[in-house]
VMD Tcl script that draws the C-alpha trace (Angstrom):
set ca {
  {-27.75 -15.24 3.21}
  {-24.92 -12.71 4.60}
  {-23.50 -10.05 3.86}
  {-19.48 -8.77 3.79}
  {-18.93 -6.01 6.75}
  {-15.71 -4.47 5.89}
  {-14.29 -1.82 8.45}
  {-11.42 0.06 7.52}
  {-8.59 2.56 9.69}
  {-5.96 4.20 9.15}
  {-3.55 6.82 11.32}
  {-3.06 10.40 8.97}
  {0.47 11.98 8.84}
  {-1.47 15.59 10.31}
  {-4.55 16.13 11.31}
  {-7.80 16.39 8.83}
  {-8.10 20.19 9.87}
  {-4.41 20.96 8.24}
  {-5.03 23.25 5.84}
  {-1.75 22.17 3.62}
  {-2.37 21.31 0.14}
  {-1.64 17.16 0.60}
  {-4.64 16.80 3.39}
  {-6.76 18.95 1.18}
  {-5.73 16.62 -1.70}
  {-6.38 13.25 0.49}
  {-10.10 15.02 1.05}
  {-10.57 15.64 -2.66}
  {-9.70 12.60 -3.75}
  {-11.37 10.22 -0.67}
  {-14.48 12.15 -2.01}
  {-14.34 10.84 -5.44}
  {-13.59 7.43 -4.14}
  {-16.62 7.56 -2.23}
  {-18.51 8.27 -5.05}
  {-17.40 5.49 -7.01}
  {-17.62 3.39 -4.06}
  {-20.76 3.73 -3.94}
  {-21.42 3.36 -7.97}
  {-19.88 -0.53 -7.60}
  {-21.74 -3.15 -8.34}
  {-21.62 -5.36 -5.26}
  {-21.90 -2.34 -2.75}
  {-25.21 -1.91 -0.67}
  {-24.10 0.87 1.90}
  {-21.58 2.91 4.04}
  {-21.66 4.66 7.34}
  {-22.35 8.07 7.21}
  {-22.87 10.37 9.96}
  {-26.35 11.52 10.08}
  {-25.59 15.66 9.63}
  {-23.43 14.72 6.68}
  {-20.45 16.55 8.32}
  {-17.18 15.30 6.90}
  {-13.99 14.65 9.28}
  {-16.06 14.72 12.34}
  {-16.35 11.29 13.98}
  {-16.42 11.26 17.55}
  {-19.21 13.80 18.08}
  {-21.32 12.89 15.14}
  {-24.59 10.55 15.57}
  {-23.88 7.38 13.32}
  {-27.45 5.93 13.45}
  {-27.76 2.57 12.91}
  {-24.02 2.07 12.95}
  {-23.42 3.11 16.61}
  {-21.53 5.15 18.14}
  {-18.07 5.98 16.76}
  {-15.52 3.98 18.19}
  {-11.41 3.45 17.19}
  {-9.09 1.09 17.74}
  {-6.96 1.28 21.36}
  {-3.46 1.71 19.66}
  {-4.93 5.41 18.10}
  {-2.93 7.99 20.24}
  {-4.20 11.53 17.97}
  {-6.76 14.00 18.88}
  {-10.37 13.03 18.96}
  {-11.71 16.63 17.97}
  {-12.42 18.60 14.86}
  {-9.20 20.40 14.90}
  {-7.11 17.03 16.37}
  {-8.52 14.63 14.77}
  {-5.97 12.58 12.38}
  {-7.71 9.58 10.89}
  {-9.54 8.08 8.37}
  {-11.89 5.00 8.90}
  {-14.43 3.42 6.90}
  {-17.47 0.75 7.52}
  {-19.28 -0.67 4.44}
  {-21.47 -3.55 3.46}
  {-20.77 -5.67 0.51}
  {-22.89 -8.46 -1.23}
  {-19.80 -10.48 -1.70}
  {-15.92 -10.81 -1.05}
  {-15.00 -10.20 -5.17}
  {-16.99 -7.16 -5.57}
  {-15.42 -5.74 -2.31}
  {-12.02 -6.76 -3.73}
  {-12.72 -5.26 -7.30}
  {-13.39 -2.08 -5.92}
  {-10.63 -1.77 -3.88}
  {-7.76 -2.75 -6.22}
  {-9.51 -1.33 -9.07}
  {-9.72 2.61 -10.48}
  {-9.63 5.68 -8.34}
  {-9.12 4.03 -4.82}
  {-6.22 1.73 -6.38}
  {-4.79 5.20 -7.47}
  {-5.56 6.50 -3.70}
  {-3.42 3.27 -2.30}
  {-0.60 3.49 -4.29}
  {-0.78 6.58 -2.35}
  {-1.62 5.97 1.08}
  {2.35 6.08 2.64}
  {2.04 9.99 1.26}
  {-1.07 10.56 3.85}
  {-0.97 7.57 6.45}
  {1.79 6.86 8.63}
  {3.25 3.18 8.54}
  {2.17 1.04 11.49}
  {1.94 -2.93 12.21}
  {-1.42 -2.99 12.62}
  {-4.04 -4.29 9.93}
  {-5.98 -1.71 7.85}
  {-8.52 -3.40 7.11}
  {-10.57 -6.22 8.19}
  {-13.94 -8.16 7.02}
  {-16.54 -10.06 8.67}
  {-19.88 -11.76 7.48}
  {-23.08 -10.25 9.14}
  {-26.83 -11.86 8.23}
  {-28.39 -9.81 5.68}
  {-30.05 -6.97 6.97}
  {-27.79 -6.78 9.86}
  {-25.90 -3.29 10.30}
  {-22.73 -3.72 11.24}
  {-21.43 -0.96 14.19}
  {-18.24 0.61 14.34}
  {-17.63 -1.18 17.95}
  {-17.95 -4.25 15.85}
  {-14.89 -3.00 13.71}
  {-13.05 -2.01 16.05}
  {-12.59 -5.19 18.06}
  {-12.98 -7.16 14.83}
  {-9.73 -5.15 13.80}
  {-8.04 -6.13 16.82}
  {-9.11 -9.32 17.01}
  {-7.38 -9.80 13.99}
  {-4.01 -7.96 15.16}
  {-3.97 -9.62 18.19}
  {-4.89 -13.27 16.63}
  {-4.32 -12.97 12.96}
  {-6.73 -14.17 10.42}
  {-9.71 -16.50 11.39}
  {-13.52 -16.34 10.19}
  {-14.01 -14.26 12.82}
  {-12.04 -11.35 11.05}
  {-10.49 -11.62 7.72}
  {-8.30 -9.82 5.74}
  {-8.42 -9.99 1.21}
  {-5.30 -12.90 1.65}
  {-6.75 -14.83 4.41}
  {-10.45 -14.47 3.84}
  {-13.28 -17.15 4.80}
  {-16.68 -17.78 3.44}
  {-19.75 -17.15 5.38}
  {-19.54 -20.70 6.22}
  {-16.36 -20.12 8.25}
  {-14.29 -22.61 5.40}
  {-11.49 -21.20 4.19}
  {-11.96 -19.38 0.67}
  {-9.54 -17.69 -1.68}
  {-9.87 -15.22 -4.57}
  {-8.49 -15.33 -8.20}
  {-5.37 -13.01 -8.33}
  {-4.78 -12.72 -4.61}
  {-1.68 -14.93 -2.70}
  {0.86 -17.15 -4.76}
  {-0.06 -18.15 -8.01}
  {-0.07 -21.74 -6.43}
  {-2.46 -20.26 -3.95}
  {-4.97 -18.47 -6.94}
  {-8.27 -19.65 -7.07}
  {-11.64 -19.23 -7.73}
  {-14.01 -18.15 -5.07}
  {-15.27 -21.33 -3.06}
}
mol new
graphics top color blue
foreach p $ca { graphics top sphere $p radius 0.5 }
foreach p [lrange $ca 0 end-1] q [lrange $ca 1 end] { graphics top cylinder $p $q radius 0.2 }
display resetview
């Protein structure tokens, strides 16, 4: 059986020490999406860094997820005061509970917000990849999964929602994702 690593990055607008009032409302809110998050059914865990300090990544111990690590196209600072960027890793039972929780509730809210907070690049945001159950995923693994998939574009390898693959490696699709032509159930 697997399980769904998903790795997420994006590049923030100003850095997470900016005291203005639309970084302090990016923290508030990614705080209440991590709650709920981590309330979804389908959702077995998230890196967290060990102290439990928030918006430090570089010098924080990861644990089993490794040491922190960011794509080679992030130019911003890489200390508390610098740093401008906001990355997840998570592990999913399953590519529809993943996708519920994304599109769904607070964090929908968050992304119909994200161009307010993130700056607009051509790279991917996110990317998935299956890992055997009880396999922790690093964030080296993200990172190069993430630009794998930049470099390459979809393959089961690294996966995105609209291209995504089964565990298998066969292509697989999701109800209410791509053309309505495209829709359909999980395979």
């Amino acid at each position: 059986m697997s399980h769904l690593a998903l790795y997420t990055f994006g590049v923030l607008k100003t850095p997470l020490a900016d005291p203005a009032p639309l970084t302090r409302e990016f923290y508030d809110i990614g705080e209440a999406v991590y709650r709920n998050m981590s309330r979804h059914p389908g959702y077995l865990a998230r890196a967290e860094a060990a102290d439990g300090d928030q918006g430090v990544f570089f010098e924080a111990d990861w644990g089993a997820w490794g040491e922190f690590a960011v794509p080679g196209w992030y130019g911003k600072g890489r200390t508390a005061e610098t740093t401008a960027l906001a990355t997840t890793l998570s592990l999913w039972a399953d590519l529809r509970p993943a996708f519920d929780a994304v599109y769904t509730g607070l964090h929908r809210e968050a992304l119909n917000r994200r161009y307010d907070w993130f700056e607009r690049t051509e790279h991917p945001g996110h990317v998935f990849w299956w890992v055997a159950k009880g396999a922790t995923p690093t964030w080296q693994d993200g990172v190069s999964r993430l630009e794998h998939l930049h470099d390459h574009g979809p393959a089961p390898h690294a996966f995105t929602f609209h291209h995504a693959f089964a565990p298998d490696g066969t292509r697989t699709e999701l109800n209410g994702i791509g053309p309505k032509s495209d829709r359909a159930a999980v395979r």
